[in-house]
DRENDO-1510 file (C-alpha; in Angstrom, 1 decimal, always signed):
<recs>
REC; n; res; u; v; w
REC; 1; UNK; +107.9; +109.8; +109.5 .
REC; 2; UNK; +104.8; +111.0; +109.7 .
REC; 3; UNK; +101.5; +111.5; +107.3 .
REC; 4; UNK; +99.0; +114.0; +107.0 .
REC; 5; UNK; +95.6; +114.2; +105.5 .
REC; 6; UNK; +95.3; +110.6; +106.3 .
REC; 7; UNK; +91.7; +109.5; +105.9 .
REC; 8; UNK; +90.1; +105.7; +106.2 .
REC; 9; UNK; +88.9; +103.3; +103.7 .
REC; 10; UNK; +88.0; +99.9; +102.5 .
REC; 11; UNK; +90.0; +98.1; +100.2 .
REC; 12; UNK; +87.9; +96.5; +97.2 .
REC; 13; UNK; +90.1; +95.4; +94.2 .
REC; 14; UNK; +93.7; +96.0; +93.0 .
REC; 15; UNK; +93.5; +96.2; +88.5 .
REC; 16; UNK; +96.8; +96.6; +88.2 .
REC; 17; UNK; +100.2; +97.5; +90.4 .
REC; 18; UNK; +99.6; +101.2; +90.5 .
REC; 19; UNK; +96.1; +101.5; +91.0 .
REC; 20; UNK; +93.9; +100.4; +93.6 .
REC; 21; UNK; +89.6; +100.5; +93.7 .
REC; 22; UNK; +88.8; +101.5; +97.5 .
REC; 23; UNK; +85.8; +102.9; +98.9 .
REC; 24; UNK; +85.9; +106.2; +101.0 .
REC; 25; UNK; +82.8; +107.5; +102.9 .
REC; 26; UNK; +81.0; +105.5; +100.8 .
REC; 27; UNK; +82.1; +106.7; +97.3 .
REC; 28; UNK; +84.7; +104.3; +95.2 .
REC; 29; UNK; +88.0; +105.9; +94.6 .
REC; 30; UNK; +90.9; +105.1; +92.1 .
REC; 31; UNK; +93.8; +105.2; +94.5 .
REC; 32; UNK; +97.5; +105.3; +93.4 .
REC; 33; UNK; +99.4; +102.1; +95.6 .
REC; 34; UNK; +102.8; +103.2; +96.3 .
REC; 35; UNK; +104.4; +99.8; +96.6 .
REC; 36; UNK; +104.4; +98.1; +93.0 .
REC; 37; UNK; +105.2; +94.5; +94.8 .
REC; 38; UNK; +102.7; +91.6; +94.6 .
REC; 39; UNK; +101.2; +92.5; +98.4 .
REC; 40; UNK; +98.2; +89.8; +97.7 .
REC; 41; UNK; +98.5; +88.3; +101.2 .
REC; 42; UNK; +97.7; +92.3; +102.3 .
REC; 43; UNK; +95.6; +93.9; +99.9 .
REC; 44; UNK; +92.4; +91.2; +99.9 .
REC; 45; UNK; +88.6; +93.0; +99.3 .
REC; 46; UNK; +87.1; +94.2; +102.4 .
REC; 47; UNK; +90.4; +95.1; +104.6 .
REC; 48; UNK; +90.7; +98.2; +105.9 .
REC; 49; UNK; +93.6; +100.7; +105.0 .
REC; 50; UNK; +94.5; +104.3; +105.1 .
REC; 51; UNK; +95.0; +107.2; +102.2 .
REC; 52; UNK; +96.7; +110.0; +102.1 .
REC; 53; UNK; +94.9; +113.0; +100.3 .
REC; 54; UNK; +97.1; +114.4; +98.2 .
REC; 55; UNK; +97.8; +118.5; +97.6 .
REC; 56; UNK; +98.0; +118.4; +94.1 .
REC; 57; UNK; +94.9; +119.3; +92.0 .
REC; 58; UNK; +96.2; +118.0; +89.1 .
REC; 59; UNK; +97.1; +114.7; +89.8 .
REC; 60; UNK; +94.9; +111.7; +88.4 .
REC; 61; UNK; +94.6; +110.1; +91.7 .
REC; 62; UNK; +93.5; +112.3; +94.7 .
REC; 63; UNK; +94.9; +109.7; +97.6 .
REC; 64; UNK; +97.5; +107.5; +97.7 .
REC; 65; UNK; +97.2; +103.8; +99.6 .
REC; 66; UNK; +99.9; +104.2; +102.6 .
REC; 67; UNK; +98.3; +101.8; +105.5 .
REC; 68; UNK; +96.6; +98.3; +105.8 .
REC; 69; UNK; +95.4; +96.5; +108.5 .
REC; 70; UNK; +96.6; +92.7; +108.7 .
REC; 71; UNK; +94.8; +91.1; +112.0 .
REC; 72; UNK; +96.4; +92.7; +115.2 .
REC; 73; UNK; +98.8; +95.0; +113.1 .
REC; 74; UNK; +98.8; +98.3; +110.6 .
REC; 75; UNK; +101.5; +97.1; +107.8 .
REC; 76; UNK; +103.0; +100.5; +105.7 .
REC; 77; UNK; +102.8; +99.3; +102.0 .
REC; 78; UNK; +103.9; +103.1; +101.0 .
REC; 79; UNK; +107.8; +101.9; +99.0 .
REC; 80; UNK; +109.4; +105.2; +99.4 .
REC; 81; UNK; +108.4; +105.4; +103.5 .
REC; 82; UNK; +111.8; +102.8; +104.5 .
REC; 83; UNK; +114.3; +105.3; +103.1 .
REC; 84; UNK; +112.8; +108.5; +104.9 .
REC; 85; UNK; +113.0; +106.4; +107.8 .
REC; 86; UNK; +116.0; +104.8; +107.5 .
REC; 87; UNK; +117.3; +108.6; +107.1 .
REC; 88; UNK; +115.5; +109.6; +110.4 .
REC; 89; UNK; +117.1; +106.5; +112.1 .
REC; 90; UNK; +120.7; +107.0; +111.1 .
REC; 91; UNK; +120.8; +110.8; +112.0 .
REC; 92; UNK; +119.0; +110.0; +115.5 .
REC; 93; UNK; +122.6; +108.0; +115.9 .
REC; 94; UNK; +121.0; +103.9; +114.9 .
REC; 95; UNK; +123.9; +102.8; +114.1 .
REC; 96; UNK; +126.2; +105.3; +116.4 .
REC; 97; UNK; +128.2; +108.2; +115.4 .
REC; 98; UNK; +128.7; +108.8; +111.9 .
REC; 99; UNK; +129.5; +111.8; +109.8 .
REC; 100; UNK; +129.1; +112.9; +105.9 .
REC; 101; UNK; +125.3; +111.7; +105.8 .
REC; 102; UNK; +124.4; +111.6; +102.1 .
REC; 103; UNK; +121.5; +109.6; +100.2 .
REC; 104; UNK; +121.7; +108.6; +96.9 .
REC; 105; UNK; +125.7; +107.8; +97.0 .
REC; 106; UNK; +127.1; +106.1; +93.4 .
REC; 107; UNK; +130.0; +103.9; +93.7 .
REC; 108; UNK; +130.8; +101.8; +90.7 .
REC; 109; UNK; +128.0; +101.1; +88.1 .
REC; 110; UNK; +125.3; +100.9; +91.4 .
REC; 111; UNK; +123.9; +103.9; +93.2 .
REC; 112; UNK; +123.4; +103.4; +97.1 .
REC; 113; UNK; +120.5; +104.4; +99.4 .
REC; 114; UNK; +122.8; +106.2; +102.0 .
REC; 115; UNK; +127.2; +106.6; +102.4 .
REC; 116; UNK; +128.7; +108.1; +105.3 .
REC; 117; UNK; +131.7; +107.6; +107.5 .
REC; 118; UNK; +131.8; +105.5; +110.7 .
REC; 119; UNK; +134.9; +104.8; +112.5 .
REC; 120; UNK; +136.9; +107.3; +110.1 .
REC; 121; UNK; +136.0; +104.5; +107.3 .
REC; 122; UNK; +133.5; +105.5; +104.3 .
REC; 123; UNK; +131.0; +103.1; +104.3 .
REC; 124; UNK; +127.4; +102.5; +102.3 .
REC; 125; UNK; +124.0; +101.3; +103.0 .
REC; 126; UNK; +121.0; +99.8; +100.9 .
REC; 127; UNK; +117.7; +99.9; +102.3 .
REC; 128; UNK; +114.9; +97.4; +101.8 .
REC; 129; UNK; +111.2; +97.5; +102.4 .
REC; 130; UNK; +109.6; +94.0; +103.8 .
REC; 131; UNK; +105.8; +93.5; +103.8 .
REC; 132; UNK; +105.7; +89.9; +103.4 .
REC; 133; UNK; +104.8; +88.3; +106.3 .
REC; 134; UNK; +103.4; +84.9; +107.2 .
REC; 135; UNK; +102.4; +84.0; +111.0 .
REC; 136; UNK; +105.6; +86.4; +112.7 .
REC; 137; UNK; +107.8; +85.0; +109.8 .
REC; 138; UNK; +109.0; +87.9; +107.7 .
REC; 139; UNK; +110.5; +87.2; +104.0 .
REC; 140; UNK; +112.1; +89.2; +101.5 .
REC; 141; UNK; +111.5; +89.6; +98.8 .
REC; 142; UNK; +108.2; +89.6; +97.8 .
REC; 143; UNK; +109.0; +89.2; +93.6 .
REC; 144; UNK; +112.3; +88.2; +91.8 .
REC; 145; UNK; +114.3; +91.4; +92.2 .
REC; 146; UNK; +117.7; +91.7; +89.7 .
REC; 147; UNK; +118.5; +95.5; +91.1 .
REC; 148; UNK; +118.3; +93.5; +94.7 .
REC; 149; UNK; +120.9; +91.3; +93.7 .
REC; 150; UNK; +123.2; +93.4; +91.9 .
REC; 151; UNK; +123.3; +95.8; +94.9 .
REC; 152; UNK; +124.1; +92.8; +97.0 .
REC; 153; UNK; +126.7; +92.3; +94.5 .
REC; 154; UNK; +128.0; +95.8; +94.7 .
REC; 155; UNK; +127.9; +95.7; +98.6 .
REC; 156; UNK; +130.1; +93.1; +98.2 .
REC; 157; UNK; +132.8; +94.7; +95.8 .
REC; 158; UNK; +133.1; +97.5; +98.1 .
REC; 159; UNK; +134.0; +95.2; +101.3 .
REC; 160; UNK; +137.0; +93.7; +98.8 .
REC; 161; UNK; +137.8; +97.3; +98.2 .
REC; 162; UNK; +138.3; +98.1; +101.8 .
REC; 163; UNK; +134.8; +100.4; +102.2 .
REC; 164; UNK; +132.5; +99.2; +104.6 .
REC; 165; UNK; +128.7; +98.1; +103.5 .
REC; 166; UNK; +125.6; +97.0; +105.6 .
REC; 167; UNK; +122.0; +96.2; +104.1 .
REC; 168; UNK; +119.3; +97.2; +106.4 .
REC; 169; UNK; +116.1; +95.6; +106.0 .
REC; 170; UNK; +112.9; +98.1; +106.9 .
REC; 171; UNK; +110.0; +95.6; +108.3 .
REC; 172; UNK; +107.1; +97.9; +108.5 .
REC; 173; UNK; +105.1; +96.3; +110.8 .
REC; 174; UNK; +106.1; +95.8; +114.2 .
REC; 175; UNK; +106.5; +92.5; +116.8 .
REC; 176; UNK; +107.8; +89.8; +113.9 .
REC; 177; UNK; +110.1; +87.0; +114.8 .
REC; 178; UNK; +112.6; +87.0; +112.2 .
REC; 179; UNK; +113.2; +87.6; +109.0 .
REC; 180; UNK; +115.0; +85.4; +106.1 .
REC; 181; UNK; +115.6; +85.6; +102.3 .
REC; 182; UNK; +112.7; +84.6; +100.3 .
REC; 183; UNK; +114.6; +81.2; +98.4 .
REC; 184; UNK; +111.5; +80.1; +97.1 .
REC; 185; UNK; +110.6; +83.0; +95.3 .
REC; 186; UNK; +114.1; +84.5; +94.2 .
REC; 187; UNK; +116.9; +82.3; +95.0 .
REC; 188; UNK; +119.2; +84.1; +93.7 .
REC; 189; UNK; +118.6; +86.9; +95.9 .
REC; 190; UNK; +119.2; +84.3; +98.8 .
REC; 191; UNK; +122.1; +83.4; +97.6 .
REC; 192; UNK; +123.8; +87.1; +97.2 .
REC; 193; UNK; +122.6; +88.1; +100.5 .
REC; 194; UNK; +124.6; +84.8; +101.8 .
REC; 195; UNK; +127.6; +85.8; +99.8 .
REC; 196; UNK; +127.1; +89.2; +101.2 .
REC; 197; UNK; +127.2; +88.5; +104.9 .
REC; 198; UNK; +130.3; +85.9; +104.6 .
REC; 199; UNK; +132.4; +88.6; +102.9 .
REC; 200; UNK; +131.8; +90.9; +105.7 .
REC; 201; UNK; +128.3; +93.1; +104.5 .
REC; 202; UNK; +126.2; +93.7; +107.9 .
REC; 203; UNK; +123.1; +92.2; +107.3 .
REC; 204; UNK; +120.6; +94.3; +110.0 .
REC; 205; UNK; +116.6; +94.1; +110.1 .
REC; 206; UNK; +114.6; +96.4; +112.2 .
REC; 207; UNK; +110.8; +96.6; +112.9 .
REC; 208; UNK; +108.8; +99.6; +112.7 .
REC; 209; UNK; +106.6; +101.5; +114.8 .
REC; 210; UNK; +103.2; +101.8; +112.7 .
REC; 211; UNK; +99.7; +103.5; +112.8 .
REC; 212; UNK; +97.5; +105.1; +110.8 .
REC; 213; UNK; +99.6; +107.8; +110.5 .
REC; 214; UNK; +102.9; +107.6; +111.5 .
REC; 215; UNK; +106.3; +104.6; +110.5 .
REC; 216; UNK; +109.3; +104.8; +112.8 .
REC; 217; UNK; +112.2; +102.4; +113.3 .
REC; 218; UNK; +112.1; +100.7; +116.5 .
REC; 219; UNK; +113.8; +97.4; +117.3 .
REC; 220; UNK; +116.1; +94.9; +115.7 .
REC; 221; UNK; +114.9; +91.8; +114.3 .
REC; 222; UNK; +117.0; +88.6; +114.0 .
REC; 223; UNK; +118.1; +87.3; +110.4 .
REC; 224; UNK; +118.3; +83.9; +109.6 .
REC; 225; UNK; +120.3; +83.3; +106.3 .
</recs>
């Protein structure tokens, strides 16, 4: 996926999850931060990141906080960007042939990032964005998440019912050793995501492909459960 009207700035403060104070060409903006998780270990005063300008005059914020440099890497914060390009992975044939591509499938009480059928079997996928990451080590998540779990939950159901389920974890940010489930933070995330994979959910984690500009999927990254 790709950005335009990408410009450069300097991160000073972070008031609240939806807002962010930067400094552009040396004027302080009020930014909108699409990612409402914690992000502390990324968004400290003085790092550099990347806006996107936005089209609409009547917006409150005129950028949007998409990019942030962390050491030798750009990290994409931007929530929403793992779904687009999860979708752009799957139709370019990441996990093989498939057919009936659909986002947003329901099943049960919980609604699913993606269905489609592999192997003449319907199956369905849940995406999540990871950002936390600590000397190669990725974790997820990065805050107690109950809708996490309960799609875990639902992923699981639907291997009992015969349907076939995979979670796909988006690490934007490329070259990371592994990921694993963040038991210190939400355990009982860890523990659904265990439960997941032993009833037969495929647990897959890819890196990204990441600049200023641009988030692609690129190569598979080992889970450790």
């Amino acid at each position: 996926m790709h950005y335009d009207r990408m410009v450069p700035a300097v991160f000073l403060s972070r008031p609240n999850r939806f807002i962010a104070h930067v400094e552009i060409q040396g004027k302080e903006e009020i930014v909108h931060v699409k990612n409402t998780g914690r992000c502390r270990e990324l968004l400290r005063p003085g790092t550099q990141v990347w806006c996107q300008e936005s089209t609409n005059p009547n917006r409150k914020t005129r950028f949007d906080l998409i990019t942030v440099c962390k050491g030798d890497h750009l990290i994409n914060m931007d929530s929403q960007a793992p779904n687009i390009a999860a979708g752009e992975w799957l139709r370019a044939g990441g996990l093989g042939e498939i057919r009936n591509l659909k986002a947003e499938s329901f099943h049960g009480d919980s609604r699913f990032d993606f269905s489609f059928e592999k192997d003449g079997k319907l199956c369905f996928l849940e995406v999540k964005g990871v950002t936390l990451e600590n000397d190669g080590v990725c974790a997820f998540p990065d805050a107690p998440t109950e809708r996490g779990v309960k799609h875990l939950k639902g992923l699981t159901r639907l291997v009992r019912e015969g349907y076939g389920a995979y979670v796909l974890f988006v690490i934007q940010m490329p070259d990371v050793k592994y990921l694993h489930p963040n038991d210190a933070t939400d355990p009982a995330f860890g523990a659904a995501l265990r439960e997941a994979a032993l009833n037969g959910v495929q647990v897959l984690a890819m890196d990204c492909a990441v600049t200023e500009d641009i988030m692609e999927i690129r190569l598979p990254v080992l889970v450790k459960l």
